[in-house]
C-alpha positions in Angstrom: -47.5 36.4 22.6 -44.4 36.9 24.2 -41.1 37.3 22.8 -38.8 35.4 24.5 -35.7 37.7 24.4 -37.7 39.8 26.6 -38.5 36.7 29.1 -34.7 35.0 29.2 -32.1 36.6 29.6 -28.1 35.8 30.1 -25.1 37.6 31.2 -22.8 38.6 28.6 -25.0 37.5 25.7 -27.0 40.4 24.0 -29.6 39.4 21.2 -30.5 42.0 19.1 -33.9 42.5 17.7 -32.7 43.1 14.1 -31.3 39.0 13.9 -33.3 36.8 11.7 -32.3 33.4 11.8 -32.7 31.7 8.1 -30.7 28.6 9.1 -28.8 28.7 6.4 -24.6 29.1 7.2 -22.6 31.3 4.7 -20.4 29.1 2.7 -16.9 31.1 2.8 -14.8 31.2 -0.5 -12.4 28.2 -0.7 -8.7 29.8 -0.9 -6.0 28.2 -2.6 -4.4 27.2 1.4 -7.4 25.8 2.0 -7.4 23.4 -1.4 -3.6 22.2 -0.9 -4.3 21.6 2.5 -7.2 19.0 1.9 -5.7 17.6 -1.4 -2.8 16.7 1.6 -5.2 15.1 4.1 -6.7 13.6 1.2 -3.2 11.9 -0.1 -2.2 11.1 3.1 -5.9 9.2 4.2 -5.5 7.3 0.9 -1.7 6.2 1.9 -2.8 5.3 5.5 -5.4 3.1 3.8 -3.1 1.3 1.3 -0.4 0.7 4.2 -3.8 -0.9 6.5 -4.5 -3.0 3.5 -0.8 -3.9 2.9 -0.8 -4.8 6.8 -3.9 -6.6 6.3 -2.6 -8.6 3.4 0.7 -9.9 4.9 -0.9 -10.7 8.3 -3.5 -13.1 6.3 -0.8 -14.5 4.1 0.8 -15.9 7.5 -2.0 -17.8 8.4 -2.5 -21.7 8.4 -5.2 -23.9 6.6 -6.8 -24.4 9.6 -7.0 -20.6 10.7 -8.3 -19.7 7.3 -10.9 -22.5 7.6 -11.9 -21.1 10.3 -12.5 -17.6 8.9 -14.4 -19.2 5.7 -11.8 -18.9 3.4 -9.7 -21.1 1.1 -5.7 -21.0 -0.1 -7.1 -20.1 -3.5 -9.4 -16.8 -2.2 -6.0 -15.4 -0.4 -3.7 -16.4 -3.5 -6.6 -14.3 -5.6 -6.5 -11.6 -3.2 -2.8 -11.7 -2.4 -2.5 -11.5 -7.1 -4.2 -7.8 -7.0 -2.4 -4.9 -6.8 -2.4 -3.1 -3.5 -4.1 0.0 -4.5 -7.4 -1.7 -5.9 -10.5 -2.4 -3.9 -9.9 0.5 -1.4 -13.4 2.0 -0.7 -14.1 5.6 -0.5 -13.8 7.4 2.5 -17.1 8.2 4.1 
């Protein structure tokens, strides 16, 4: 058999015989930076979110009978829709 650190070989990379490769990554301690920094991202996601859904909102509210007809919706689904607080119905972030 041959071992294929012996066969290839690239500049400026040394492998050393001792390396064993589990394929499992170290998980590195969360610090106390690292929480407030993702409970920001995290707020600021769920704001960019409610102000897409608040965009979303008014630009349907503007529309016509006819434009909504065309979309498969009625004056009564919008004025349901338009009757729920903003903050509702926002899905998880994947």
């Amino acid at each position: 058999m041959v071992n294929c650190n012996d066969t290839i070989q690239l500049p400026g990379i040394r492998i050393n015989d001792q390396v064993v490769m589990t394929g499992e990554q170290g998980v590195k301690p969360a610090t106390w930076r690292a929480a407030v920094i993702g409970a920001v991202i995290s707020f600021l996601d769920y704001l960019a979110r409610v102000q897409s859904r608040a965009r979303n909102r008014h630009a349907i509210e503007l529309l016509d009978d006819h434009m909504l007809k065309d979309v498969g919706l009625t004056r009564a689904d919008i004025d349901h829709e338009l009757s729920r607080p903003i903050w509702t119905g926002i899905p998880p972030r994947s």
